[in-house]
C-alpha positions as CSV (number, residue, x, y, z in Angstrom):
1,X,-9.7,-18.6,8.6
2,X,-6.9,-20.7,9.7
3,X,-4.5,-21.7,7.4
4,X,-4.9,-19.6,4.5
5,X,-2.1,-17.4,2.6
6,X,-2.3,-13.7,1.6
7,X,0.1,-12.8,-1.2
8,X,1.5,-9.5,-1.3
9,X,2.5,-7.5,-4.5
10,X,6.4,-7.9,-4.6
11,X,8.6,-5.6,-2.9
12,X,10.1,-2.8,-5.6
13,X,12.7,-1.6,-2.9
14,X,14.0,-2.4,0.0
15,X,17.1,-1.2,1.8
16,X,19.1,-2.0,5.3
17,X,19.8,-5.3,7.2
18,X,16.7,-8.1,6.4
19,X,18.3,-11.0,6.0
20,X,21.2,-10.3,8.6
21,X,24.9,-11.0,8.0
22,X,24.9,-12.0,4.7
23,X,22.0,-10.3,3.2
24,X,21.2,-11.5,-0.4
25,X,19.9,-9.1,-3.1
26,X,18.9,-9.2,-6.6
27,X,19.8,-6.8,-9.6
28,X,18.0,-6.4,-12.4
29,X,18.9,-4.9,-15.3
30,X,16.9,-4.3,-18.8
31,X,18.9,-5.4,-21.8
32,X,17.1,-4.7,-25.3
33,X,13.8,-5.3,-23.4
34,X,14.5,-8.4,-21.3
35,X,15.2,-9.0,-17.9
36,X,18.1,-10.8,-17.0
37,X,18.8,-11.2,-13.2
38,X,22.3,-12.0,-11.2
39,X,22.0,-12.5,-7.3
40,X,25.1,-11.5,-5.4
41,X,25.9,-11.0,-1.9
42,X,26.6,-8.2,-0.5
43,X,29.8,-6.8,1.6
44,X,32.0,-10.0,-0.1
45,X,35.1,-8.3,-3.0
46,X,35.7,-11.0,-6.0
47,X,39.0,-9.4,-6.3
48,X,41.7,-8.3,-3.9
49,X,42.6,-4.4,-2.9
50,X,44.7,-3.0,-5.5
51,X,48.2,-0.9,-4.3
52,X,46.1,2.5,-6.0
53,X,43.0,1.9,-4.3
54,X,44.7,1.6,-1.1
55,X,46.5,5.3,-2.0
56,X,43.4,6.9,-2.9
57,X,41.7,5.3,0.5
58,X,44.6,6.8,2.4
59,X,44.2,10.3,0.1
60,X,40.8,10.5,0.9
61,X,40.8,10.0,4.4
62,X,43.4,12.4,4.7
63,X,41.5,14.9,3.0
64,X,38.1,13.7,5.1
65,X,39.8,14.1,8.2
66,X,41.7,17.5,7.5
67,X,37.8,19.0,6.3
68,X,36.5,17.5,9.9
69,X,39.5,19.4,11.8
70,X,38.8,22.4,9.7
71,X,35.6,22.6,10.7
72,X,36.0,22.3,14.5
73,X,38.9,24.8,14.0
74,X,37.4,28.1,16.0
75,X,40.4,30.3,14.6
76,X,39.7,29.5,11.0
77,X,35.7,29.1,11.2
78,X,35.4,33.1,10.1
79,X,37.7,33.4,7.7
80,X,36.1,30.3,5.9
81,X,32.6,31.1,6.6
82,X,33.6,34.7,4.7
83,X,35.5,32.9,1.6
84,X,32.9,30.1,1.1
85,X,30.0,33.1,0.9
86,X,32.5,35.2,-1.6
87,X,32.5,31.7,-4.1
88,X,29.5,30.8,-5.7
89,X,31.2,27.1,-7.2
90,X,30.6,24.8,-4.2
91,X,27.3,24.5,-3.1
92,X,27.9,23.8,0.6
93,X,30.8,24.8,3.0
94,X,31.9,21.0,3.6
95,X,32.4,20.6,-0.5
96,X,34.2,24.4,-0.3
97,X,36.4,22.8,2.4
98,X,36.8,19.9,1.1
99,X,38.6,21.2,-2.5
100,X,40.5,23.4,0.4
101,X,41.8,20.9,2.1
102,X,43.1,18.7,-1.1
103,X,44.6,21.7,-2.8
104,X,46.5,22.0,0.6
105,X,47.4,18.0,0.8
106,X,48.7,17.9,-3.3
107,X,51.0,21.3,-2.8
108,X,52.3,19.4,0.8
């Protein structure tokens, strides 16, 4: 049957590139039990970089590339390997490392 259209039930998620560069999306949010919806796109700021969120960018990828180093580091694999076991607050060694590695970067 040429011609004809089969409708779908609509999509309740969907992530990664569907529409391309400037993929649209919708939020939808429940406020005292009706829906209001605002479309945005995504990837685009409405307000500039502050000067603090440029400092904790450059923190943080201090921090993210002292925990990758770390990690590669053969010399200090052991000894971290035997403190992360000894601790039972971070769940994983990269999280262990990681409040490691800032510690070192504040008392620096």
């Amino acid at each position: 049957m040429a011609g004809s259209v089969f409708y779908l039930a609509p999509v309740d998620n969907a992530s990664g590139k569907i529409f391309g560069k400037k993929q649209k999306w919708m939020a939808v949010r429940r406020l005292t039990g009706k829906r209001q919806r605002g479309c945005s796109v995504m990837g685009e700021r409405s307000t500039p970089v502050s000067d603090e969120e440029k400092q904790y960018r450059t923190y943080w990828g201090q921090v993210a590339s002292a925990v990758a180093a770390r990690m590669k580091d053969p010399t200090k694999q052991p000894q971290d390997q035997a403190a992360f076991k000894a601790q039972t607050e971070y769940p994983t060694l990269r999280a262990y490392l990681w409040h490691v590695c800032s510690e070192e970067i504040n008392n620096a």
